[in-house]
C-alpha positions as CSV (number, residue, x, y, z in Angstrom):
1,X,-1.4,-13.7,6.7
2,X,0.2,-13.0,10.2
3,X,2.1,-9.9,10.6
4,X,3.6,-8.4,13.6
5,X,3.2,-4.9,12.2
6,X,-0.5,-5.7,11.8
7,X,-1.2,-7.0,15.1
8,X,0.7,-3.8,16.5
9,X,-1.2,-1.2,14.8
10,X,-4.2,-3.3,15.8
11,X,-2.8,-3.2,19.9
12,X,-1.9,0.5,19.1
13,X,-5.4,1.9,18.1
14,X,-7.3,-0.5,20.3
15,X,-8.9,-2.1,16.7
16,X,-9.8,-5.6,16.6
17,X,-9.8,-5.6,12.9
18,X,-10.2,-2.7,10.0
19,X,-13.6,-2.3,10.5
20,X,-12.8,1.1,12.3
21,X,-10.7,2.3,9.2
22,X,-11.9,5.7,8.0
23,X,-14.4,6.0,11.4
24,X,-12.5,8.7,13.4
25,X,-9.4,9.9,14.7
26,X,-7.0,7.8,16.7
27,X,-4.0,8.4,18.6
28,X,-1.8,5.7,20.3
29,X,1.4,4.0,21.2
30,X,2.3,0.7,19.9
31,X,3.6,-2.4,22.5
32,X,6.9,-2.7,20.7
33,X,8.3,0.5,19.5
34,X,11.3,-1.3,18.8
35,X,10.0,-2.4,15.8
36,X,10.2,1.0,14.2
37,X,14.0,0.5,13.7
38,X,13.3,-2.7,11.7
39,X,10.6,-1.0,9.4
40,X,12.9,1.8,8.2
41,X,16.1,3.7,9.6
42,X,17.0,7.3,8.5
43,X,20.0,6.1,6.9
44,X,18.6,2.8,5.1
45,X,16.2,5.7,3.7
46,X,18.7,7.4,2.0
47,X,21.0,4.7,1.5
48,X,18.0,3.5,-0.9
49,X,17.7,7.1,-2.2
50,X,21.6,7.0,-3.2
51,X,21.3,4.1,-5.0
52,X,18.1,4.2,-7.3
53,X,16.8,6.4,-10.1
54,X,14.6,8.8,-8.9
55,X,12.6,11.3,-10.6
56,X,9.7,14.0,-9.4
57,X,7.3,13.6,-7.8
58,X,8.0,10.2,-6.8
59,X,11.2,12.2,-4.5
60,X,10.5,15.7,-3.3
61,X,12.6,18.1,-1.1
62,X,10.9,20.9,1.0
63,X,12.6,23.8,2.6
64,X,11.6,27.2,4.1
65,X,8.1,26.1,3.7
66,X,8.9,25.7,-0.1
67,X,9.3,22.9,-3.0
68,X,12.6,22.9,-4.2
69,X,13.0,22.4,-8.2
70,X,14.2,18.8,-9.0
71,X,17.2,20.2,-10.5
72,X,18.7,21.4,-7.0
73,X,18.8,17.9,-5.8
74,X,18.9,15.5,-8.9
75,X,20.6,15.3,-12.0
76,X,21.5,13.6,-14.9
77,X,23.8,10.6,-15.1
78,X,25.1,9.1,-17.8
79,X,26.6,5.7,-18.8
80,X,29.7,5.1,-20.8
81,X,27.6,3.6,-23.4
82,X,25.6,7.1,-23.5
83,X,22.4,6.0,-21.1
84,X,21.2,8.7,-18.8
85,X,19.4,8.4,-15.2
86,X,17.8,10.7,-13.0
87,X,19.8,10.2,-10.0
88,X,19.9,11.9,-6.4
89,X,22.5,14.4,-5.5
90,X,23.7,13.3,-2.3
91,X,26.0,16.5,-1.4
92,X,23.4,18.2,-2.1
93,X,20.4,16.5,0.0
94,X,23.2,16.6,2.9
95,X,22.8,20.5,2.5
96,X,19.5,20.1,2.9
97,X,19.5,17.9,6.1
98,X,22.0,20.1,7.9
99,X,19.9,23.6,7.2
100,X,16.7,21.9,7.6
101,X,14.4,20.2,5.6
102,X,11.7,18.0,4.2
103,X,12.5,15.1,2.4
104,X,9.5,13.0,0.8
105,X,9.6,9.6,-1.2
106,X,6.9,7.9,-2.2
107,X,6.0,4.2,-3.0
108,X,9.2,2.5,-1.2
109,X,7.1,-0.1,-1.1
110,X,8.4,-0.5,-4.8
111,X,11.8,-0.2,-3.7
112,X,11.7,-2.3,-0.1
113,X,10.9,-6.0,0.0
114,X,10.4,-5.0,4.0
115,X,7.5,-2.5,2.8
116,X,6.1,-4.3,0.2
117,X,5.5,-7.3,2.5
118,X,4.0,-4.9,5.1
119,X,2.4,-2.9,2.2
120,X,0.6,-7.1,1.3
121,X,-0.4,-7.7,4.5
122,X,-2.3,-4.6,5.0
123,X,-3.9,-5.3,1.7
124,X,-4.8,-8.5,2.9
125,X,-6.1,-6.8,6.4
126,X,-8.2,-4.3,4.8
127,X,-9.0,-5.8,1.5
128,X,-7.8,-2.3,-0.1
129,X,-4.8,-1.0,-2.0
130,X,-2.3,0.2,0.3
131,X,1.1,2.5,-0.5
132,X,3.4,3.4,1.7
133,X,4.7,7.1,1.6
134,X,8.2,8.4,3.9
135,X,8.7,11.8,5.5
136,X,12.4,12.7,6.8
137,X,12.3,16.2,8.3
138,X,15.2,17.7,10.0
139,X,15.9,20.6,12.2
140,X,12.7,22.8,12.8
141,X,11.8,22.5,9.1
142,X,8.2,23.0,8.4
143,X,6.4,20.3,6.7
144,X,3.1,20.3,4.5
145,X,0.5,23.4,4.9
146,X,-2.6,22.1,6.1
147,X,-4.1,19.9,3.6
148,X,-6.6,16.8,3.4
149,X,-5.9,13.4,1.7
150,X,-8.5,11.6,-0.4
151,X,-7.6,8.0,1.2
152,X,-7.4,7.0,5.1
153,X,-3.7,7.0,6.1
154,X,-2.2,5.3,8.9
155,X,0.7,7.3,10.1
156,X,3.6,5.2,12.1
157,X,6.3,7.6,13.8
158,X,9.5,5.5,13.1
159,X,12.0,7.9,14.9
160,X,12.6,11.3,16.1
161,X,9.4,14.0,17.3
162,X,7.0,15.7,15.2
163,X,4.2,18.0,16.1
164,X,0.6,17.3,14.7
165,X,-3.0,19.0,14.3
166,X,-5.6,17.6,12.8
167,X,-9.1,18.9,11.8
168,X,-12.5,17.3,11.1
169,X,-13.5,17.7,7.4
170,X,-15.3,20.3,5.3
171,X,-17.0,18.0,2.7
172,X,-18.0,14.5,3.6
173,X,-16.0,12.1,1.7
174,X,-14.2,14.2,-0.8
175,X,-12.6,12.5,-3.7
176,X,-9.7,13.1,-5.8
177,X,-11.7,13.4,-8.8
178,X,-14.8,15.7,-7.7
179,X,-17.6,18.1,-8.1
180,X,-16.5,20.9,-6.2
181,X,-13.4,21.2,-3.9
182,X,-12.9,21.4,0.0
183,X,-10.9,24.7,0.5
184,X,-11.8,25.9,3.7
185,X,-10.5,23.8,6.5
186,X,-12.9,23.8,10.4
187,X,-11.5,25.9,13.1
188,X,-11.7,22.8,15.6
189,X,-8.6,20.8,16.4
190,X,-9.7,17.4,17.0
191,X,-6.1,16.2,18.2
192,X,-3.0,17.7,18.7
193,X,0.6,16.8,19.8
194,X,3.8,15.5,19.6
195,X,4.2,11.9,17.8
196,X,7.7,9.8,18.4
197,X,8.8,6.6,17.6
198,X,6.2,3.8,17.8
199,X,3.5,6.3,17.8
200,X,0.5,5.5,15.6
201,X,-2.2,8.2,14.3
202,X,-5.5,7.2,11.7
203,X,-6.4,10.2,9.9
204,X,-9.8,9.5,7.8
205,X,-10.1,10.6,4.1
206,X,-10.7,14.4,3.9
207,X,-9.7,15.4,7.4
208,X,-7.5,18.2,7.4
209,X,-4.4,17.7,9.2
210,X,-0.3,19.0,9.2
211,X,2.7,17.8,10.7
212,X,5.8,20.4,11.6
213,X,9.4,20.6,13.4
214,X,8.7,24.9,13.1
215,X,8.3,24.7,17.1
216,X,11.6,23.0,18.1
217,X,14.0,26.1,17.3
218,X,15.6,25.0,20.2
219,X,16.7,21.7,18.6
220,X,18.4,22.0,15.7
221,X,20.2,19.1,15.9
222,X,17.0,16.9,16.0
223,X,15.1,15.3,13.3
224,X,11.7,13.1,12.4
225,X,11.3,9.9,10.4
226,X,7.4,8.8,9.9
227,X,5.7,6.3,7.5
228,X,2.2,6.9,6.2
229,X,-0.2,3.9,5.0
230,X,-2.3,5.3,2.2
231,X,-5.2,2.9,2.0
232,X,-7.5,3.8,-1.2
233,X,-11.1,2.1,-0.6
234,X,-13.6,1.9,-2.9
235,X,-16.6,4.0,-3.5
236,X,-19.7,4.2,-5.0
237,X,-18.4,6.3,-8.0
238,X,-15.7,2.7,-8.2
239,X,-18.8,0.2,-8.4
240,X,-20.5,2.4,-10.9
241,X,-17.7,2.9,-13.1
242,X,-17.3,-1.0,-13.0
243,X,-21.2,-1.7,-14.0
244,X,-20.4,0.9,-17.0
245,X,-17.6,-1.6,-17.8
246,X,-19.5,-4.5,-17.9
247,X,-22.3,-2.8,-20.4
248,X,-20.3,-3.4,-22.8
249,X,-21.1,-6.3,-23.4
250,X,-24.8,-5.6,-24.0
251,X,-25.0,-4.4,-27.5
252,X,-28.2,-2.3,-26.7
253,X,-25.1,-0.3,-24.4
254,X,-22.6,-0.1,-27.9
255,X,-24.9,1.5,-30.3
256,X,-24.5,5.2,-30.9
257,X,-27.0,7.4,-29.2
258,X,-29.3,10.0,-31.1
259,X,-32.0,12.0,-30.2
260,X,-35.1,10.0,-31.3
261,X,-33.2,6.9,-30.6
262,X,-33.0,4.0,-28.2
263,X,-33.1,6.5,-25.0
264,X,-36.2,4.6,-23.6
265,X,-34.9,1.4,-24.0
266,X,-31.5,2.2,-21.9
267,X,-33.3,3.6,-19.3
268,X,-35.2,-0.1,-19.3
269,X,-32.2,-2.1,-19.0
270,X,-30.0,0.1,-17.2
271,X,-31.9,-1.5,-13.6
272,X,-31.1,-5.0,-15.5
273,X,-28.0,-4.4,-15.4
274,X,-27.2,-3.7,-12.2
275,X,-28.9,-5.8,-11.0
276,X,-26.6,-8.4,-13.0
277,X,-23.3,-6.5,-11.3
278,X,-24.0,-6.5,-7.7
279,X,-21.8,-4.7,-4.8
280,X,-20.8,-8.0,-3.8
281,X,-19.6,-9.0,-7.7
282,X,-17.7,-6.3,-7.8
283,X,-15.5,-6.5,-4.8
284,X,-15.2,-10.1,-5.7
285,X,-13.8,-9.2,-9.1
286,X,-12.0,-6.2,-7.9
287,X,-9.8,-8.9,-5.4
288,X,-9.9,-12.0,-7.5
289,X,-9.0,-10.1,-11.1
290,X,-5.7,-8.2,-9.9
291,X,-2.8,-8.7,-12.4
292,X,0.4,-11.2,-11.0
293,X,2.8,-8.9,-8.8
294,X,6.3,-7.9,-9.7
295,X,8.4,-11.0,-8.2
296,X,12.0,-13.1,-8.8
297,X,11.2,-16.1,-11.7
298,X,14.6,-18.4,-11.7
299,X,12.7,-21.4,-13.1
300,X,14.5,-23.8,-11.6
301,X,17.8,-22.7,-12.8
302,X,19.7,-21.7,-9.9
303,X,18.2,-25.1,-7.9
304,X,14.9,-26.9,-6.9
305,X,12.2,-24.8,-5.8
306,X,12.3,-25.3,-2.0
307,X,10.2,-22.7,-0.4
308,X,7.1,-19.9,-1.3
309,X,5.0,-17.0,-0.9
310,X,1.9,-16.2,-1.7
311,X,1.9,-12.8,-3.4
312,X,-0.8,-11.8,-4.3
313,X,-2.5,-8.3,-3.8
314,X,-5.5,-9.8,-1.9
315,X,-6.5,-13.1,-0.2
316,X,-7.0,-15.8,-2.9
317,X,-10.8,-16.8,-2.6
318,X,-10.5,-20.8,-2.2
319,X,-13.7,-22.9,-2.8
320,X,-14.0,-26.0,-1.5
321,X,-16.9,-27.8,-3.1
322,X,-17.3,-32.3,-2.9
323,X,-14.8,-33.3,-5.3
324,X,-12.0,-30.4,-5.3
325,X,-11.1,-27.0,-4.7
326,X,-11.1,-23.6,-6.5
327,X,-8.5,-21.0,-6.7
328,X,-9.7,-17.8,-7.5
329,X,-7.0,-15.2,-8.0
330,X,-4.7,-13.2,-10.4
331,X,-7.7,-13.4,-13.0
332,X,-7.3,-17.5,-12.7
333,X,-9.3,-20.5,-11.6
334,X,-7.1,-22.9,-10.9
335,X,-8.9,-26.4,-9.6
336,X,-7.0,-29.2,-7.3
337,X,-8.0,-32.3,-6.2
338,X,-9.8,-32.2,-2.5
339,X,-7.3,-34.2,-1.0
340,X,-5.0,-31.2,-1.5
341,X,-7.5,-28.3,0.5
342,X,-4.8,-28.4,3.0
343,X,-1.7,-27.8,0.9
344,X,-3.6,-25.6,-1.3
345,X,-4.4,-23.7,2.1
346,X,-1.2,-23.5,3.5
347,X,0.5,-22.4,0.8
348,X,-1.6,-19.6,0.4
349,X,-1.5,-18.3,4.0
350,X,0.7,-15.3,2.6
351,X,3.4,-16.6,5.3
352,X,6.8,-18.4,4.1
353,X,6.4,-22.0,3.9
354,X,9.0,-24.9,3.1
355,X,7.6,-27.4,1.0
356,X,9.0,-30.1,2.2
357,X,7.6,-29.7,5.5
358,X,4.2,-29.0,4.3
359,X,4.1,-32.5,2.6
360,X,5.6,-34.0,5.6
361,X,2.5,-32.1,7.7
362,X,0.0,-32.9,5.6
363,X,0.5,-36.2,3.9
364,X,0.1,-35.1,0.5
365,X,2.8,-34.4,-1.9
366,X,3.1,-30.9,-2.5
367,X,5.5,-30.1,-4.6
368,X,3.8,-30.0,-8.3
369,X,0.7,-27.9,-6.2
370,X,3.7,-25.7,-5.1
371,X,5.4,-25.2,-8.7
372,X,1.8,-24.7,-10.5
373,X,1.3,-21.8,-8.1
374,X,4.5,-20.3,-8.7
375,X,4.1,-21.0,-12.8
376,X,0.6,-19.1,-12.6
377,X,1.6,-15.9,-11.1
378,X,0.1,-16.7,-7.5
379,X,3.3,-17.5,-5.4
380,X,6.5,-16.5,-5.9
381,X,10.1,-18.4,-5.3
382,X,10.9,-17.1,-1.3
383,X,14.5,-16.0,-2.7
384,X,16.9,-14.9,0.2
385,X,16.2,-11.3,-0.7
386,X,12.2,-11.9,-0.2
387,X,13.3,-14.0,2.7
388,X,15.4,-11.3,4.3
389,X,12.3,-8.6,3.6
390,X,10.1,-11.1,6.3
391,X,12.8,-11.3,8.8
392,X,13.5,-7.6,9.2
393,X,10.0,-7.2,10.3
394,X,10.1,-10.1,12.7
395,X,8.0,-12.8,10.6
């Protein structure tokens, strides 16, 4: 999948792939900061605020250095027919952003077909689960205490100046689930200093960091808009937690344990078994078994199916073997004809494509290869909407 926002962040942090993700701090500016006002504009942010239902914690306001209680900034709506939503309260929130605040949303990639594409191709970059999180601050309105996250984050200044510090870490790879906590943050600043738009910072996973406006007294009138990339990889603790998975389907692994029981024999096959469930086998699974993602099915109704998208959470692993090729993805194998690698391929680049012009490129009908895809969950119609959410970001 090409992505412009991809191939900045790469220019930006001087990466020639993810490979660095989660190795160190890194600071830069990326080549077109233009871009930042076709990811996300202050206003589109709370234009989708106004308009869907919103409860905590997925929408948080911050002010004085505080949480404020849902109830000062959302409330009950209800339907002539007796329905009630959690919706924003607007006149309120505009109190907010005039004295000063922090406003947080999180997941508009669930909400934005221009941050779930972005969110995809990230996913595809990194082969890991990424979510995007939003940050409005206004005035000189504090922001988070200093804190670490347990997942590397990518942070994109969209508009707007904000103040930074980060720190190194006080446990090595600290998880959200965990033995014992990291509580005391290092007295070295590793980086400090003022991001604006088309700024780009990598924080790694348990590096403590904050981000303020509590030194601009002097600008009241200003504000800061910044995207963060969560990107959850996998761990150990993740592969393990798979291989326990898998033993069930050893009966020796079902049977109740006692004391004077089958404790020896366990121990015996517990080396089998992983052994059986390989690092490798479970990335593999982990990309190739991901449920279908949300997407538009008109089944034809509305007109012919003219043009698709891949969506799928990670690359499709295609096999090409002497007589045909594999599809492995959304917990399918799907097998085509060899003839049809190169439709198969293109159509999965994760990239719009018209069908049409694909059989005219490639000699072979693709139509039927096109609508199977779409019918199994691995592409999705390329509605105007979806359509609309690749143009905004320039692809």
């Amino acid at each position: 999948m090409d992505h412009t926002l991809i191939s900045s962040i790469e220019k930006a942090l001087g990466w020639k792939d993810f490979r660095p993700l989660g190795a160190g701090v890194v600071y830069s500016t990326m080549p077109n900061p233009e871009l930042c006002q076709q990811i996300l504009t202050s206003t589109r942010l709370l234009d989708v605020i106004m308009r869907r239902s919103l409860e905590f914690p997925q929408l948080r306001v911050f002010q004085h250095g505080e949480e404020l209680h849902p109830d000062q900034y959302t409330r009950a709506v209800t339907s002539r027919r007796g329905q009630a939503r959690q919706m924003a309260r607007m006149d309120r929130i505009a109190s907010f952003i005039r004295e000063g605040c922090t406003l947080v949303l999180d997941t508009l990639d669930s909400f934005d077909p221009a941050m779930e594409i972005a969110c995809q191709a990230l996913q595809w970059w990194s082969r890991e689960l990424v979510q995007v999180n939003t940050y409005l601050t206004t005035s000189n309105a504090a922001g988070f205490n200093l804190h670490w996250d347990d997942h590397d984050v990518v942070v994109v200044q969209l508009g707007g100046e904000k103040s930074w510090e980060v720190r190194g870490p006080s446990r090595v790879a600290p998880m959200y689930r965990d033995v014992e906590r990291a509580d005391a943050p290092p007295d070295e600043v590793l980086w400090a200093g003022t991001m604006r738009a088309g700024d780009v910072l990598h924080i790694p996973r348990g590096y403590w960091h904050r981000a303020t406006r509590t030194d601009r007294a002097d600008d009241r009138a200003g504000y800061s808009l910044h995207a963060t990339f969560g990107f959850v990889k996998r761990t150990g603790v993740d592969w393990l937690s798979w291989i326990a998975d898998r033993s069930r389907q050893d009966e020796a692994f079902r049977l109740d344990l006692d004391r004077d029981g089958n404790t020896d024999t366990l121990a015996e096959l517990v080396p089998q078994l992983i052994a059986r469930c390989p690092q490798d086998a479970y990335l593999l699974a982990r990309e190739t078994e991901r449920p279908p993602r949300r997407r538009v099915i008109t089944g034809g109704v509305f007109g012919e199916l003219t043009d698709v998208v891949c969506l799928t959470d990670f690359p499709p692993h295609i096999i090409t073997g002497p007589d045909d090729v594999t599809v492995w993805a959304v917990g399918k194998e799907l097998v085509f004809a060899a003839k049809a690698e190169s439709v198969v391929r293109t159509l999965l680049s994760g990239n719009p494509v018209n069908i049409e012009q694909v059989t005219a490129e490639t000699g072979v009908p693709a139509d039927a290869i096109a609508r199977m895809l779409v019918d199994e969950g691995v592409c999705a119609e390329l509605t105007p909407e979806l359509a609309a959410g690749f143009l905004q970001l320039g692809k």
